[in-house]
C-alpha positions, 0 to 999 in steps of 0.5 A, spaced: 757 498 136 751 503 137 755 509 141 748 513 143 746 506 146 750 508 152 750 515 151 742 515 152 739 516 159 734 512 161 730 518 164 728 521 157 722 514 156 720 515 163 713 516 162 713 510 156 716 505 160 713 506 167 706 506 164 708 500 160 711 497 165 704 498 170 700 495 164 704 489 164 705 487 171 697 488 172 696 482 167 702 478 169 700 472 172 705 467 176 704 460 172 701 454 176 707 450 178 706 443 176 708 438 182 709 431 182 706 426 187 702 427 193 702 435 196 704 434 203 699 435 209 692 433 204 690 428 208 684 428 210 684 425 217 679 419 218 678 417 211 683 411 211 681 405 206 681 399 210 683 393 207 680 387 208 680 380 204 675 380 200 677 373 198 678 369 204 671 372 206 668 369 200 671 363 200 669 362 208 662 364 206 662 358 202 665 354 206 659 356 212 654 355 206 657 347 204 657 346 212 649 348 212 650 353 217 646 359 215 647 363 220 656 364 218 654 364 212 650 370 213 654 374 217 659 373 212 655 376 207 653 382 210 661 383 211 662 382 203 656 387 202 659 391 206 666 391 203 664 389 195 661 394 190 658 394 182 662 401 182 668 398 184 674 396 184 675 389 179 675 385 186 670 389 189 666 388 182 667 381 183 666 379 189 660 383 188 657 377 183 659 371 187 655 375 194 650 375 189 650 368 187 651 366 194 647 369 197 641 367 192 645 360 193 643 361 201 635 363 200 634 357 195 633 361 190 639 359 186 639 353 181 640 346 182 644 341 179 640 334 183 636 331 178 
């Protein structure tokens, strides 16, 4: 073993390490700390998602559209249009189209199948 390691007194580096050790609390950065799951307390009030059946709306449309009324089928529209996007999720994507396609069907733009 080193006898002088014990026999040295921490006083004679004095200087050195206290300006090393200033130095390197200076750049000394906490490490961002990875957490899992949702951080408590960020939900931000009011933004809650409703969550409405795109397809039992669709198919009542189309129900109000094979009963001639134009009027329900309308309404039921402006609410898929409200809830469907051609950016959204795969059912908001999808019930985008078939809006479309109802909606072209309700103003007779749509084609038909009579010969």
């Amino acid at each position: 073993m080193n006898s002088g390691f014990y026999n040295e007194s921490p006083a004679c580096h004095c200087e050195e390490s206290s300006d090393n050790e200033y130095k390197n609390k200076q750049h000394y950065r906490k490490p961002i700390e990875s957490k899992r799951g949702r951080p408590r307390g960020s939900k931000v009030s009011g933004t809650k998602k409703e969550v409405i059946d795109l397809r039992s709306l669709l198919t009542r449309c189309a129900q109000a559209m094979a009963d001639n009324n134009t009027a329900t089928a309308n309404e039921f529209l402006k609410q898929i249009r409200q809830y469907s996007s051609p950016y959204g999720n795969a059912t908001e994507r999808l019930a985008h189209c078939f809006a479309n396609a109802l909606e072209a069907s309700v103003a007779g733009t749509g084609s038909s199948n009579t010969t």
